[in-house]
N, C-alpha and C positions, 0 to 999 in steps of 0.2 A: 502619501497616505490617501489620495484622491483615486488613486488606483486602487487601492483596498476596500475605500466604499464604496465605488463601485460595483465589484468583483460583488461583496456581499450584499447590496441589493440587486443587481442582476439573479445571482441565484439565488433570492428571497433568505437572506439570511440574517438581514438589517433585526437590533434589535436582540438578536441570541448571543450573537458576541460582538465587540467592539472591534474595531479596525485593530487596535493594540494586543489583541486578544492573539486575533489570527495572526499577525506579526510574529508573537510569541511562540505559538504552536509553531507557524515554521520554522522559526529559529531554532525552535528546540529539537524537532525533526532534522532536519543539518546535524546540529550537533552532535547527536546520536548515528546517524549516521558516521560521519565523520572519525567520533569515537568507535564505533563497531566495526569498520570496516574500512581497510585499505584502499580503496578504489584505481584499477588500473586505468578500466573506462566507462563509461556512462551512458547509455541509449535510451532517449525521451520516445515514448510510440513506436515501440520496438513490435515491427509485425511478426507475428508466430504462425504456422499452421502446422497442422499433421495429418497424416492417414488413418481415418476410422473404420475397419471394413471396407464399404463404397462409399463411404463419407469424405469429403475435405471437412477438415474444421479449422476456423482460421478464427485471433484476436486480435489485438493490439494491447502489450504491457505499456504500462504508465512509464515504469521508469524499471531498467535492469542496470544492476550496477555490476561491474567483473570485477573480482579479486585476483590474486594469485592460485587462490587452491578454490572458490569459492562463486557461485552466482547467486546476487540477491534481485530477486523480482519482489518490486513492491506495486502494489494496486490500490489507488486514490480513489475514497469515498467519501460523500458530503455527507452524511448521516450525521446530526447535529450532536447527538448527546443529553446529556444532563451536568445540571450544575455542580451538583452532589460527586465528588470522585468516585467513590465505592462505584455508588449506583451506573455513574459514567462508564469507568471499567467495566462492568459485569452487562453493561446493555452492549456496551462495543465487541466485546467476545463474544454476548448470541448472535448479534449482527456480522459476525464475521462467519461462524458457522454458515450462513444462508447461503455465503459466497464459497464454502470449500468445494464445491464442484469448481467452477471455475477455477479456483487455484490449482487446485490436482489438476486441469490440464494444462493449463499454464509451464506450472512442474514437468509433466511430460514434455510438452514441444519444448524446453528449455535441455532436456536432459538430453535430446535427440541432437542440437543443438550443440551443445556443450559435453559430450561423452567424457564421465569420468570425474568429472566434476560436480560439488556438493552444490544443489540448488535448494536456499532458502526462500519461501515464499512469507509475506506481509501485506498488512493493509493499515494504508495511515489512512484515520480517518482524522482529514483535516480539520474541519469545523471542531470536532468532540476532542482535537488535540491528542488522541489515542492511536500507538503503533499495538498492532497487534498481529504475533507468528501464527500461518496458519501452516501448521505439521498435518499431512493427514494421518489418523482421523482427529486430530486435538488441536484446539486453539488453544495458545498459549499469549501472556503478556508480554510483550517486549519493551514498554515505556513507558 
């Protein structure tokens, strides 16, 4: 647990949620996962790039997870939330709108990547404990 309070006063989080809290959200993030999804393999800072025009454009995903028929890219944000669930969900979905450029290309250099295969795109936002699918152009819930 000394790890955890850490982690969340390094990134000033002390006080929003408990070390038990975040615990929780990650546990509950696994799980979901776990349950969603088969997992063949796993890549933590998985680099991406692609060709724009004359552009290179390059990221790093958080975490890609490969299925059988399927790729999930998920993208890790601290955006805290609210205590309120509703209200929690419905801030975590406009907050994830702001990132759907980012995920649509993420989506591309995944597809270029992986031909043929279904790439879903997500953003846990860990602190607010909220998974949420970003389809372009729709944010949807996932957890």
């Amino acid at each position: 647990m000394q790890l955890v309070e850490w982690l969340l006063e390094k990134f000033g989080f002390t006080g929003i949620l408990s070390p038990a809290e975040l615990v929780g959200s990650v546990g509950k993030f696994h799980e979901w996962i776990g349950g969603s999804y088969k997992a063949v393999r796993r890549h933590k800072e998985y680099p991406l790039m692609v060709e724009k025009g004359s552009q290179l454009l390059t990221g790093i995903a958080d975490l890609v997870i490969e299925t059988a028929d399927t790729i999930l890219l998920v993208d890790y944000k601290t955006f805290p939330g609210y205590s309120d669930p509703t209200k929690n969900r419905e801030s975590c979905e406009w907050r994830a709108r702001s990132y759907s450029g980012q995920m649509a290309l993420y989506r591309e250099m995944l597809e270029k990547v992986y031909p043929g295969r279904k790439v879903e795109t997500v953003i846990w936002f860990v602190v607010a404990g909220a998974v949420v699918k970003v389809e372009s152009p729709s944010i949807k819930a996932a957890v």
